[in-house]
PAVO-868612 format. One record per residue: chain; residue number from 1; x negated, y negated, z negated of N, C-alpha, C in turn; residue in three letters. Coordinates in pm, 1 decimal, m for minus. Atoms other than C-alpha are relative to their C-alpha. Layout:
BEGIN
ATOM cadena num     n_xx     n_yy     n_zz    ca_xx    ca_yy    ca_zz     c_xx     c_yy     c_zz residuo
ATOM      A NUM        X        Y        Z        X        Y        Z        X        Y        Z     Ala
...
***
This chain:
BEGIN
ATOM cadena num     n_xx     n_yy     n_zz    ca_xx    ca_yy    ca_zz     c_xx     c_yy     c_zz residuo
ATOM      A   1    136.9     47.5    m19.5    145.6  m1533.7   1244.9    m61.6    m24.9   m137.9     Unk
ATOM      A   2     39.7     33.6    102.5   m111.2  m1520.3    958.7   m154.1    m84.4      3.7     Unk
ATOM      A   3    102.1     53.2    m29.6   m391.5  m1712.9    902.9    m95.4     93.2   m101.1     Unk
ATOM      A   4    112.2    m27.9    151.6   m713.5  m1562.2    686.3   m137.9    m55.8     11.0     Unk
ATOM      A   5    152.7     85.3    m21.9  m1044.3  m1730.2    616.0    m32.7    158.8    m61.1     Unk
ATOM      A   6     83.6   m117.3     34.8  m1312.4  m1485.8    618.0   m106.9    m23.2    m30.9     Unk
ATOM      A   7    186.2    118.6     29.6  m1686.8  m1551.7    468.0    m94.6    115.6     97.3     Unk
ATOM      A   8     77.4    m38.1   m127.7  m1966.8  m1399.0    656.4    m28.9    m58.4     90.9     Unk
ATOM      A   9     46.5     57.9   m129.3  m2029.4  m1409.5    991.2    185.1     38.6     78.2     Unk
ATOM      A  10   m144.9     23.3   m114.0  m1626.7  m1456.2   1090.1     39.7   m114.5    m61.2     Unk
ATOM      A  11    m48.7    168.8     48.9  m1489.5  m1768.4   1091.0    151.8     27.4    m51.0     Unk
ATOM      A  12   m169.0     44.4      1.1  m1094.9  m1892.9   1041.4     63.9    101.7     89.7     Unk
ATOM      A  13    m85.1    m56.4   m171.1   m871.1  m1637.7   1311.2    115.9     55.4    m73.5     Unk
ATOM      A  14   m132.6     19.5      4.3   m504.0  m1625.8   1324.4     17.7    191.6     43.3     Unk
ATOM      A  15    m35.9    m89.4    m26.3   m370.2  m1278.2   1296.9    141.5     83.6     69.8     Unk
ATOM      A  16   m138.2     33.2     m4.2    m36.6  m1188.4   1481.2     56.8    197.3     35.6     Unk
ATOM      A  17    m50.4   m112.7    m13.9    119.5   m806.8   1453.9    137.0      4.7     63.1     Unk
ATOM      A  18   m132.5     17.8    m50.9    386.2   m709.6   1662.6     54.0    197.7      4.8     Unk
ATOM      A  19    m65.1   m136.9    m19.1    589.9   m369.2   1622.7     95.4     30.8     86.4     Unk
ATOM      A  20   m118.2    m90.7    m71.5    839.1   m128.9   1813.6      4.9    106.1    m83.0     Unk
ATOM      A  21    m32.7   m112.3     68.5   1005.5     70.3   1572.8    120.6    112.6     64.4     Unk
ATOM      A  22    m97.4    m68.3    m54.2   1217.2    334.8   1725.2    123.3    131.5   m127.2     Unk
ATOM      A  23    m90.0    m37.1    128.2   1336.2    479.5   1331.7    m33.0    m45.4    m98.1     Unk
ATOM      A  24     38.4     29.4    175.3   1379.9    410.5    980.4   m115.2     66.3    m14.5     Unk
ATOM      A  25    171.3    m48.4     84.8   1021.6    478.6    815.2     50.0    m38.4   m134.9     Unk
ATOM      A  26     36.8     69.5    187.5    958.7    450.4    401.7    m96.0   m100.5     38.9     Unk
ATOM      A  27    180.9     25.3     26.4    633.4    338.2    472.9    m48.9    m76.2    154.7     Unk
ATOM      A  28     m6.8     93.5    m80.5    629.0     60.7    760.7   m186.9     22.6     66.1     Unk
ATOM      A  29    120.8     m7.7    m30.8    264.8     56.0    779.2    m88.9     76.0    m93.0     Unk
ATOM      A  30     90.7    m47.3     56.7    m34.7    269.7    641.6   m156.6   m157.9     10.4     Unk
ATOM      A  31     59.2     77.9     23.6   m294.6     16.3    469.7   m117.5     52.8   m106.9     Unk
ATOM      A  32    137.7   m105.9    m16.8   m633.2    230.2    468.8    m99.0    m70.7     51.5     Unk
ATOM      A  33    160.3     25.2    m65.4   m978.1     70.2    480.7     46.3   m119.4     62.0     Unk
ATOM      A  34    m23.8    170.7    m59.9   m810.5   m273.4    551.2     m6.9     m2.2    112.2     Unk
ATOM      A  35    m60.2     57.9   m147.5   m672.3   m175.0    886.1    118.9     49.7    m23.0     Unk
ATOM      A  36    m94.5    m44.6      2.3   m357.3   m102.4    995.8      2.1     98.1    118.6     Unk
ATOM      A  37    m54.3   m170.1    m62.3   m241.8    267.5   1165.4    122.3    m13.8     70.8     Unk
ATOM      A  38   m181.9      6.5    m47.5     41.4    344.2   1382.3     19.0    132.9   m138.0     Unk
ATOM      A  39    m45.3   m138.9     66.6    267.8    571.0   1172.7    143.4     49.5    112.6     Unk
ATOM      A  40   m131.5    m75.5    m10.9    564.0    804.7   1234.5     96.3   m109.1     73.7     Unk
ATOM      A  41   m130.1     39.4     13.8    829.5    645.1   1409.8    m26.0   m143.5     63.9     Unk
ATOM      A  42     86.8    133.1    m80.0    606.7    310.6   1557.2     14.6     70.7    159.0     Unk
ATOM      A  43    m12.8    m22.0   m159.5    631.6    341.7   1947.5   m136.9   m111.1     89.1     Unk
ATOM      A  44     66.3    117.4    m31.1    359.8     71.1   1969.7    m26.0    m54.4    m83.1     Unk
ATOM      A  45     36.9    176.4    119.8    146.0   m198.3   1720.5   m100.2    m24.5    171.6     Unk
ATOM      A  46    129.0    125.6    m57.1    m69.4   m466.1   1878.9    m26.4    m79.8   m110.4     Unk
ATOM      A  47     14.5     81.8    100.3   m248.1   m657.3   1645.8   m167.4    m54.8     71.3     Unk
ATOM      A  48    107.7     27.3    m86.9   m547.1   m878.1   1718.9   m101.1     44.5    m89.2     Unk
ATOM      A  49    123.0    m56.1     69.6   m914.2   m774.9   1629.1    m83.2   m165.6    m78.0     Unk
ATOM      A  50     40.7     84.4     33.6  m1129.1   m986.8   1451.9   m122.5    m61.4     37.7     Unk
ATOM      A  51    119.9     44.8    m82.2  m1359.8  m1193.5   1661.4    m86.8    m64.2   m115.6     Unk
ATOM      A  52     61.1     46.3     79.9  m1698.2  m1275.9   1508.0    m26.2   m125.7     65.4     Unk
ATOM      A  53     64.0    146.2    m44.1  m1881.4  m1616.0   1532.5    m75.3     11.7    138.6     Unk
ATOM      A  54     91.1    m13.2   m151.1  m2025.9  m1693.4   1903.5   m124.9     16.2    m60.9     Unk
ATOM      A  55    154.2     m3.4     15.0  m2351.0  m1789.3   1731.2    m31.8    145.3    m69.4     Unk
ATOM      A  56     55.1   m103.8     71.8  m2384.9  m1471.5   1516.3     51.5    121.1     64.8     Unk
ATOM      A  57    m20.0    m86.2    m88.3  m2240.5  m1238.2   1781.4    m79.1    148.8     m7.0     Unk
ATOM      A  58     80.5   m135.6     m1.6  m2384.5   m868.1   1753.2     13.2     94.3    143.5     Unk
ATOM      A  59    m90.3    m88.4    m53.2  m2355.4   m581.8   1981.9     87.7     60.1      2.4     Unk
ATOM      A  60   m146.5    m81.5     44.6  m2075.2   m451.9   1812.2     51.8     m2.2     82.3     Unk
ATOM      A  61   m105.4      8.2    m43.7  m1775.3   m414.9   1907.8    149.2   m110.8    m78.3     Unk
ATOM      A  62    m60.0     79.9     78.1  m1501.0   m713.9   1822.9    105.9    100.2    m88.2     Unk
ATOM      A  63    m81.4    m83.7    119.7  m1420.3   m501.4   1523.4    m30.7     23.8   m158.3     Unk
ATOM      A  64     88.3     47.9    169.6  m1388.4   m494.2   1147.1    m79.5     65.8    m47.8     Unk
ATOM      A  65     88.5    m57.6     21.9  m1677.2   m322.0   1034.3    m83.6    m51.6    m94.6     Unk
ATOM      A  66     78.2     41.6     36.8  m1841.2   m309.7    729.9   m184.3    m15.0    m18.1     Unk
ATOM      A  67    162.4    m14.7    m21.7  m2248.9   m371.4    694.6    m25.7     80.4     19.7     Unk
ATOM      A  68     55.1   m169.8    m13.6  m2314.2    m41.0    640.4      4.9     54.0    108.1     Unk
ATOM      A  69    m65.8    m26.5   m212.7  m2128.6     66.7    957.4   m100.0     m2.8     94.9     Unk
ATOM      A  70     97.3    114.0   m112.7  m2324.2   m177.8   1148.3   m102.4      5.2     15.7     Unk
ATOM      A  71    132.9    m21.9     44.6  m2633.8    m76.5   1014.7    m25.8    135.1     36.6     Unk
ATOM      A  72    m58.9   m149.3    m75.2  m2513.3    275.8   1115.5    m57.5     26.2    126.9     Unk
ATOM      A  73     m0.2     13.1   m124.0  m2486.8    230.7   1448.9   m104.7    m59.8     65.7     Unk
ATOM      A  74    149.9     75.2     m9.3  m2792.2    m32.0   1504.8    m76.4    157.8    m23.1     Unk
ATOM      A  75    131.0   m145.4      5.0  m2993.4    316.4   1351.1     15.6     63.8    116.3     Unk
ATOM      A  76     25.9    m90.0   m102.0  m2884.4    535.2   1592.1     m3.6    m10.0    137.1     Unk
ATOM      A  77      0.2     80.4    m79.0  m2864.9    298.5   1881.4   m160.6     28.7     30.0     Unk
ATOM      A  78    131.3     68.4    m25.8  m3225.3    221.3   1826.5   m126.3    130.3     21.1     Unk
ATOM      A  79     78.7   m157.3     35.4  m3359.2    612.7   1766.6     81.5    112.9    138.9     Unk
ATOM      A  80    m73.4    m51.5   m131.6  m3104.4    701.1   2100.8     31.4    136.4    m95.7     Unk
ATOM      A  81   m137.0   m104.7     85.2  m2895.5    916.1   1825.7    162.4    m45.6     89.4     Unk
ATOM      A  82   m116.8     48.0    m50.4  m2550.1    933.9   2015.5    112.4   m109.6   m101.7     Unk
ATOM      A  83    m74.4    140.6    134.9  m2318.3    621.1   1873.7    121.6    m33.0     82.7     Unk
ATOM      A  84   m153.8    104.6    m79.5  m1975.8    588.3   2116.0     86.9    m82.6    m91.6     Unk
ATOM      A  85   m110.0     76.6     73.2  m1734.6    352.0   2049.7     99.6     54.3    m29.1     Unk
ATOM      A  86   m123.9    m76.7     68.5  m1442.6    594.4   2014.3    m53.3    120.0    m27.6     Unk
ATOM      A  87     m1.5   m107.7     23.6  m1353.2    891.5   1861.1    m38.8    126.8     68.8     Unk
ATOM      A  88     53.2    m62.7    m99.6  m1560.6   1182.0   2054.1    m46.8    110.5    m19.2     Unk
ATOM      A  89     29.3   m131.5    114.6  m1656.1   1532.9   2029.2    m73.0     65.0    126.2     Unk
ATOM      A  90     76.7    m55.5   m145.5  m1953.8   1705.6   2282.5     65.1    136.6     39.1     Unk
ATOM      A  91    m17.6   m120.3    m44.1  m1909.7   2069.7   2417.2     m2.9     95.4   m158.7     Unk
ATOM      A  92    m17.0    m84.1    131.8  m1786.8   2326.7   2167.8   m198.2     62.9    m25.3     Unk
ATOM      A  93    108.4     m4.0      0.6  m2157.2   2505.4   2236.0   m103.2   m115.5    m94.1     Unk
ATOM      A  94     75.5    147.9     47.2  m2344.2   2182.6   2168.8     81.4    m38.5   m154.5     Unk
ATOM      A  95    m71.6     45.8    140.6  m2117.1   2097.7   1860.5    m38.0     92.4   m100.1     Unk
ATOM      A  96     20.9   m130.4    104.3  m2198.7   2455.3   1682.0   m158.2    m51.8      8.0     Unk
ATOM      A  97    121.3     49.3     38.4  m2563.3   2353.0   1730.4    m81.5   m101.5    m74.7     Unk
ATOM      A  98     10.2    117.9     97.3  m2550.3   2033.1   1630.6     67.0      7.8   m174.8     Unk
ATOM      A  99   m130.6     m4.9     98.4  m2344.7   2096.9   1332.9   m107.3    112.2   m104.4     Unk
ATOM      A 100    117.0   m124.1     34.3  m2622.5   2430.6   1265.8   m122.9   m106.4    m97.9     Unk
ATOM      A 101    103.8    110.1     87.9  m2883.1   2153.9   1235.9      5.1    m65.4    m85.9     Unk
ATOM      A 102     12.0    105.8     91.3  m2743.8   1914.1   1039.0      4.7     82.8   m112.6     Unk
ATOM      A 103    m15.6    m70.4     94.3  m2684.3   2191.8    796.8   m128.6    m16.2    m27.7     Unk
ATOM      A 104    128.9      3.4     62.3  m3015.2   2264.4    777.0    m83.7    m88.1    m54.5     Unk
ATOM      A 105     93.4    168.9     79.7  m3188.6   1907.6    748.3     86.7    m31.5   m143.0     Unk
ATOM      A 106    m41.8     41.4    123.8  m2900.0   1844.0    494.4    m12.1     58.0   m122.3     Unk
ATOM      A 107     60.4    m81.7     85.4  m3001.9   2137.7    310.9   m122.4     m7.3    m59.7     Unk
ATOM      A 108    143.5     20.1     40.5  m3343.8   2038.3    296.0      6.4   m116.2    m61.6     Unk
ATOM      A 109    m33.6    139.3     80.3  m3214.3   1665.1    166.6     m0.4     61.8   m145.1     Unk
ATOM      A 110    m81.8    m19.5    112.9  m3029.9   1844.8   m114.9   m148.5     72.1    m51.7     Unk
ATOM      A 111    126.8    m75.4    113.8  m3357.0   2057.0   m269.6    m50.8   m108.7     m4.9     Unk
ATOM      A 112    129.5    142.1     m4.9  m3547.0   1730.4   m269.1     39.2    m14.8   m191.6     Unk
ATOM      A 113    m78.4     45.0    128.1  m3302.7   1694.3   m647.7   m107.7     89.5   m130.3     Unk
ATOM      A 114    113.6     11.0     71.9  m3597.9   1933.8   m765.9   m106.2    m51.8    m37.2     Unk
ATOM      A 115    139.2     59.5     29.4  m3876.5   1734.5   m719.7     37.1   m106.1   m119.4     Unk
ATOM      A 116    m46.7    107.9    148.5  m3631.3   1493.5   m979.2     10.3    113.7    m99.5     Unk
ATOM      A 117    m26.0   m106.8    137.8  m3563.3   1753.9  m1241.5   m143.8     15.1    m30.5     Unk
ATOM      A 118    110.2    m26.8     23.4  m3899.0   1839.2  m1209.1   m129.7   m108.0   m108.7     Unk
ATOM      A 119     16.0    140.8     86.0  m4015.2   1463.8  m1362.4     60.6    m15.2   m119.4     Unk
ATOM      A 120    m62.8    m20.8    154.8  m3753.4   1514.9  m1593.7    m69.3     48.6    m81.6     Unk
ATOM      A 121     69.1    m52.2    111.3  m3869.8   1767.3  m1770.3   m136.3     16.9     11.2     Unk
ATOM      A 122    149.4     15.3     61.8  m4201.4   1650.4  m1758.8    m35.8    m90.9    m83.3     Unk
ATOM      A 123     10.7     74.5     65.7  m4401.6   1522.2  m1992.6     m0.8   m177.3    m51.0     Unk
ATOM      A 124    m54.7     91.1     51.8  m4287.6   1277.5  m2214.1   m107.8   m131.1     44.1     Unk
ATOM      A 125     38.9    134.1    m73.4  m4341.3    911.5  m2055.3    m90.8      7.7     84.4     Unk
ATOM      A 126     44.3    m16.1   m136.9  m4426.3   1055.4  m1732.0     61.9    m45.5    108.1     Unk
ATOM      A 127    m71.5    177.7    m86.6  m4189.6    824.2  m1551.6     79.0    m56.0   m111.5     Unk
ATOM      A 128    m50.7    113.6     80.2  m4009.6    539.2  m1695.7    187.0     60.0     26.7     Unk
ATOM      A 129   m136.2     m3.1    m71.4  m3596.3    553.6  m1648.5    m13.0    m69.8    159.5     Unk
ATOM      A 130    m18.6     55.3    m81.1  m3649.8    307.2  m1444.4    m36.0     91.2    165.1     Unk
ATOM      A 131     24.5    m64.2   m158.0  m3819.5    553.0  m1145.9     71.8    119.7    m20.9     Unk
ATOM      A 132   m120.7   m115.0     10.7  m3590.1    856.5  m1248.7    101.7   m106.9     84.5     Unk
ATOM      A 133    m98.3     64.1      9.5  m3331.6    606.9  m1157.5    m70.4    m46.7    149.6     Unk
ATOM      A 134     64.8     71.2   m163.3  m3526.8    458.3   m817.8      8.7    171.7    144.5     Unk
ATOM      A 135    m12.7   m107.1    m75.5  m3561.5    870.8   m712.9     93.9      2.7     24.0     Unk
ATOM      A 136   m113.2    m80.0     m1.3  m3217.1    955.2   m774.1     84.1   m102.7    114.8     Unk
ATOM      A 137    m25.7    102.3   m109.4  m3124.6    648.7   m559.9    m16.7     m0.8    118.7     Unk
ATOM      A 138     27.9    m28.5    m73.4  m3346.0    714.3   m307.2     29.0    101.9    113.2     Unk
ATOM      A 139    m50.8   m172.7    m43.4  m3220.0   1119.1   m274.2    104.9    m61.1     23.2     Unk
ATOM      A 140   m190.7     21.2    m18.8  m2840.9   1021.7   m294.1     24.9    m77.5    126.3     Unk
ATOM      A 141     m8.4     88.3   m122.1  m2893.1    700.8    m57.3     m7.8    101.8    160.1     Unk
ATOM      A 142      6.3    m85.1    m85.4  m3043.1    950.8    209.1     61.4     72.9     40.6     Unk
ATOM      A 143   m108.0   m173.5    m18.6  m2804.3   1208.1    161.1    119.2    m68.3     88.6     Unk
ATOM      A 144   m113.9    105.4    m29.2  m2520.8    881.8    224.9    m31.5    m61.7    169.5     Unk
ATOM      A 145    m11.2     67.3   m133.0  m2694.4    755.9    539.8    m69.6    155.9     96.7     Unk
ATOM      A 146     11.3   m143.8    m63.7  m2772.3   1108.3    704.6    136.8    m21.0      8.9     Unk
ATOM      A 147   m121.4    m45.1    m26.8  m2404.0   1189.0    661.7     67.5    m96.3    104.2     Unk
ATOM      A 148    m92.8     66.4    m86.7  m2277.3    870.4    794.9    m55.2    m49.7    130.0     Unk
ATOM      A 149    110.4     12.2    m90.3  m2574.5    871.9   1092.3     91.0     92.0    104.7     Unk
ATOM      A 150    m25.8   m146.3     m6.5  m2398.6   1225.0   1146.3    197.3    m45.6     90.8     Unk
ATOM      A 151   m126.6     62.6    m29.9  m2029.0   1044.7   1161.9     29.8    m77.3     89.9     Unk
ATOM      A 152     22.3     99.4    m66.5  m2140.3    742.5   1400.0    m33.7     98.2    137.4     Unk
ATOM      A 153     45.6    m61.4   m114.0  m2250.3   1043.5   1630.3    139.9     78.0     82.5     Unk
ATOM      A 154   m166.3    m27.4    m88.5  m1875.1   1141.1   1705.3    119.1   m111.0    m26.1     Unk
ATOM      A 155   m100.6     78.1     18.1  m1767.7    808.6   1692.6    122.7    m50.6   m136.0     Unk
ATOM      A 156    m78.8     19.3    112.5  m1633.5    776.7   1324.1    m79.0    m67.3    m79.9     Unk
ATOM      A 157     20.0    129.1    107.0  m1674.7    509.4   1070.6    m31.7     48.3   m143.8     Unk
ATOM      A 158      4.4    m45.3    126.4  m1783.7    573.9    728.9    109.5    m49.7    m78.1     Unk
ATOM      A 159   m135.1    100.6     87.2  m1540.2    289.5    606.5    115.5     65.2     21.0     Unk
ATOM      A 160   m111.6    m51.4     40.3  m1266.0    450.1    794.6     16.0    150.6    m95.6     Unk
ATOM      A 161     m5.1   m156.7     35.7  m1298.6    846.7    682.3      2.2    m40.2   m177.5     Unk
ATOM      A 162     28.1     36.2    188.8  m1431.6    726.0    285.3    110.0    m68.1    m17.7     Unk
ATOM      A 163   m129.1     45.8     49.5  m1112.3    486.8    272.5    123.5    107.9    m13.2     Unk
ATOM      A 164    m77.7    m90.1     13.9   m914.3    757.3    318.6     35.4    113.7   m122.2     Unk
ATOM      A 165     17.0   m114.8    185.5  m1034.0   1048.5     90.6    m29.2    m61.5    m90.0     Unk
ATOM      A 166      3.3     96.4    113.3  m1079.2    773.5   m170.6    132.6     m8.0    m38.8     Unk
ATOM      A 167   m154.0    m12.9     29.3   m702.6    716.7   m106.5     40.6    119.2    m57.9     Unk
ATOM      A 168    m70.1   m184.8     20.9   m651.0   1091.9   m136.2     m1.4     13.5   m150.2     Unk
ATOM      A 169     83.4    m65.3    127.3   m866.0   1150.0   m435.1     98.7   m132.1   m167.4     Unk
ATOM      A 170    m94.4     48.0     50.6   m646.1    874.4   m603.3     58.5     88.8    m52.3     Unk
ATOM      A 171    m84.8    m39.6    m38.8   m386.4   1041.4   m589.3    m11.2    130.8   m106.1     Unk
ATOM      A 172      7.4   m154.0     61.6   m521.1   1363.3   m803.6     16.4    m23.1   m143.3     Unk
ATOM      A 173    m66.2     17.9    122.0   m382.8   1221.5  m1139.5    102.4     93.2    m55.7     Unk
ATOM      A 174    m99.6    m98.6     83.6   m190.4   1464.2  m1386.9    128.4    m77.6     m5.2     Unk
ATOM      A 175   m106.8    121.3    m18.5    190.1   1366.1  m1403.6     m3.4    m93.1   m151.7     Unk
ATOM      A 176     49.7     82.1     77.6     88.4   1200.5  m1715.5    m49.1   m139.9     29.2     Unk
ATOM      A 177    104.4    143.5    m92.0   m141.5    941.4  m1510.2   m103.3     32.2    m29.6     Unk
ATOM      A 178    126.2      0.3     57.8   m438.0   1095.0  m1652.1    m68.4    122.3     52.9     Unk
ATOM      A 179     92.4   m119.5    m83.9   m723.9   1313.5  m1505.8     35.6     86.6    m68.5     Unk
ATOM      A 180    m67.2    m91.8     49.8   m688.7   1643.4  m1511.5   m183.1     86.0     25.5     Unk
ATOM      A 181     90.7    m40.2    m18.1  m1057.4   1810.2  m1548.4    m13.6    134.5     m6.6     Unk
ATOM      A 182     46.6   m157.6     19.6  m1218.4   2187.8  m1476.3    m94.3     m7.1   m120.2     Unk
ATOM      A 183    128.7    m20.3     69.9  m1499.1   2298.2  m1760.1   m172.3    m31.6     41.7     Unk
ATOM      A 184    112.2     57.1    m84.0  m1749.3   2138.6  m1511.3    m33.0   m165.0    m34.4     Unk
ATOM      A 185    m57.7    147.4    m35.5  m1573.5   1774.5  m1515.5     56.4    m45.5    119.2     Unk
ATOM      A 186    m34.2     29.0   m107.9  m1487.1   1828.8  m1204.1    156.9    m78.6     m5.2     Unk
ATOM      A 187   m149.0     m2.6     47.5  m1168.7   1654.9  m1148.0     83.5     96.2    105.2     Unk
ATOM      A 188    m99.4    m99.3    m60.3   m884.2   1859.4  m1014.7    128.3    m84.5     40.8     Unk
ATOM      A 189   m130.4     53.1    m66.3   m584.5   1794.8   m808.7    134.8     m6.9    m74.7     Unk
ATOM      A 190    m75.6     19.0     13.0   m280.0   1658.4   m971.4    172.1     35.3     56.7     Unk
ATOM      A 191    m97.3    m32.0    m57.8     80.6   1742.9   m893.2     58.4   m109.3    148.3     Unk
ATOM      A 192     m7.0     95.2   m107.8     92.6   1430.0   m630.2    m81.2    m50.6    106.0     Unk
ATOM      A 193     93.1     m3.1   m108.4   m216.7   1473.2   m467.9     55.9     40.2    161.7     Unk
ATOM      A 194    m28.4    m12.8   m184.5   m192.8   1448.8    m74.8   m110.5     m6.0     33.6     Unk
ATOM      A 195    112.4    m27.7    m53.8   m425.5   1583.2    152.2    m25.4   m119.3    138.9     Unk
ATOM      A 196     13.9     75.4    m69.1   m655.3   1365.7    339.7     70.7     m5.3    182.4     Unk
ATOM      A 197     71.7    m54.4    m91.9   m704.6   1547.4    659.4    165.8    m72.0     94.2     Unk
ATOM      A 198    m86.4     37.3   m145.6   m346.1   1454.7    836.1    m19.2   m154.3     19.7     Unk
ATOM      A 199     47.8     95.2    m63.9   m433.8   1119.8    785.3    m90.0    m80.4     71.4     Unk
ATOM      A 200    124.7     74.8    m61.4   m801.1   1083.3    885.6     60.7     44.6    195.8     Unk
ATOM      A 201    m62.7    m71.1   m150.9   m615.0   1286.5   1207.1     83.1   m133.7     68.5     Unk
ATOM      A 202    m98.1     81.0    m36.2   m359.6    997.2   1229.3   m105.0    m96.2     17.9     Unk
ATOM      A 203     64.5    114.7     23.1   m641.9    750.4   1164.5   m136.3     21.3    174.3     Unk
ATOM      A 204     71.1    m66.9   m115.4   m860.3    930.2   1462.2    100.6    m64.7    117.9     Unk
ATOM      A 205   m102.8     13.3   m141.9   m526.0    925.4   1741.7     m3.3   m162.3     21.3     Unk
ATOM      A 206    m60.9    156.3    m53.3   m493.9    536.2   1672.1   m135.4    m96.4     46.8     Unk
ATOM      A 207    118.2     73.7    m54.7   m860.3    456.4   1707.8    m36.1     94.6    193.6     Unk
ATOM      A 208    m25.4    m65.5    m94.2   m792.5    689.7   2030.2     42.0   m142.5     56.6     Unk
ATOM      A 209    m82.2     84.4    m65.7   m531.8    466.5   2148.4    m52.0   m149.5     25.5     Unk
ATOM      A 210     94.4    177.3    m27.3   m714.1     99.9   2078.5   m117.5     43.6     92.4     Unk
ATOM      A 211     29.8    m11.6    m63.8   m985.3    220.4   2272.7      5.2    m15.6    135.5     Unk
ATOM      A 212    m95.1     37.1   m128.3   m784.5    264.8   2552.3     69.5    m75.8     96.3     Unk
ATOM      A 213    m73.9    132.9      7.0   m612.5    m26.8   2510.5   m161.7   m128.1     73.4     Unk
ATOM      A 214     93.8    132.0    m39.0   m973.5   m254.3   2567.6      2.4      8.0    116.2     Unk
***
């Protein structure tokens, strides 16, 4: 049994995990986006969720979620953009369409980066940094809540999916410890890099399973 104080809108709540391991594991638990995963070799977790305050109560769901998230979901809630609580995926048909579109609107996000270049190289103290710096904010922000508008519409979290390939992208260190860059700056994958994708997969099946579980 653990205890954690939380600030916000969660109070004091007692946390209590309980496993069924059915083999040796390395790696007991995966600790991604400050939840915990079943892994390999688990037959079962239960762990409790984190109830918010009665008075500050949302529609959510009693789950950890950061602002953004929340703010996520409230958007597309309120604009009747699809928003389930689990992991979810429409008709293959319907998915190639949807998927068509977002290309396109996101395509049309991304040229918007001329109308900034375009300020750039205009004449001298024709914006300040300061609104170069308010555009580029503006474009990028958009680009950030489109995508994760886009994510909330098959049931996925920005927190969980970004904790992940954050983990990944870790991970792309030279065996040195030190980036390893293309002639771009791009960085490049290291000899210990691990790919996200089986875990956002693993991280998908277990928000499957809690679902289920309510």
């Amino acid at each position: 049994m653990t205890a954690a104080k939380l600030q916000g809108d969660f109070e004091t709540v007692e946390i209590k995990l309980t496993l069924k391991v059915s083999k040796q594991h390395p790696e007991m638990l995966d600790m991604i986006a400050g939840r915990v995963y079943n892994m390999d070799g688990i037959e079962d977790v239960t762990v409790s969720l984190l109830e918010p305050n009665t008075e500050s109560a949302s529609a959510e769901p009693p789950e950890r979620v950061t602002q953004f998230d929340s703010k996520i979901r409230a958007f597309n809630r309120l604009y009747n953009l699809p928003c389930p609580a689990a992991p979810t995926i429409p008709a293959r048909a319907k998915l190639t369409w949807e998927l068509n579109l977002f290309y396109d609107i996101l395509l049309e996000e991304l040229k918007e980066v001329f109308d900034i270049l375009q300020a750039i190289d205009g004449p001298v103290g024709h914006q300040c940094d300061e609104d170069i710096l308010t555009d580029i904010a503006d474009w990028l922000g958009d680009i950030m809540v489109y995508c994760a508008s886009q994510l909330a519409k098959y049931g996925l979290q920005s927190d969980d999916v970004l904790g992940i390939i954050m983990a990944s992208n870790m991970s792309k260190l030279g065996p040195d410890g030190k980036p390893i860059y293309d002639e771009r700056g791009k960085v490049l994958k290291g000899p210990n890099y691990w790919q996200p994708e089986p875990m956002i997969k693993r991280m998908i099946l277990a928000r499957l399973r809690q679902s289920r579980s309510l």
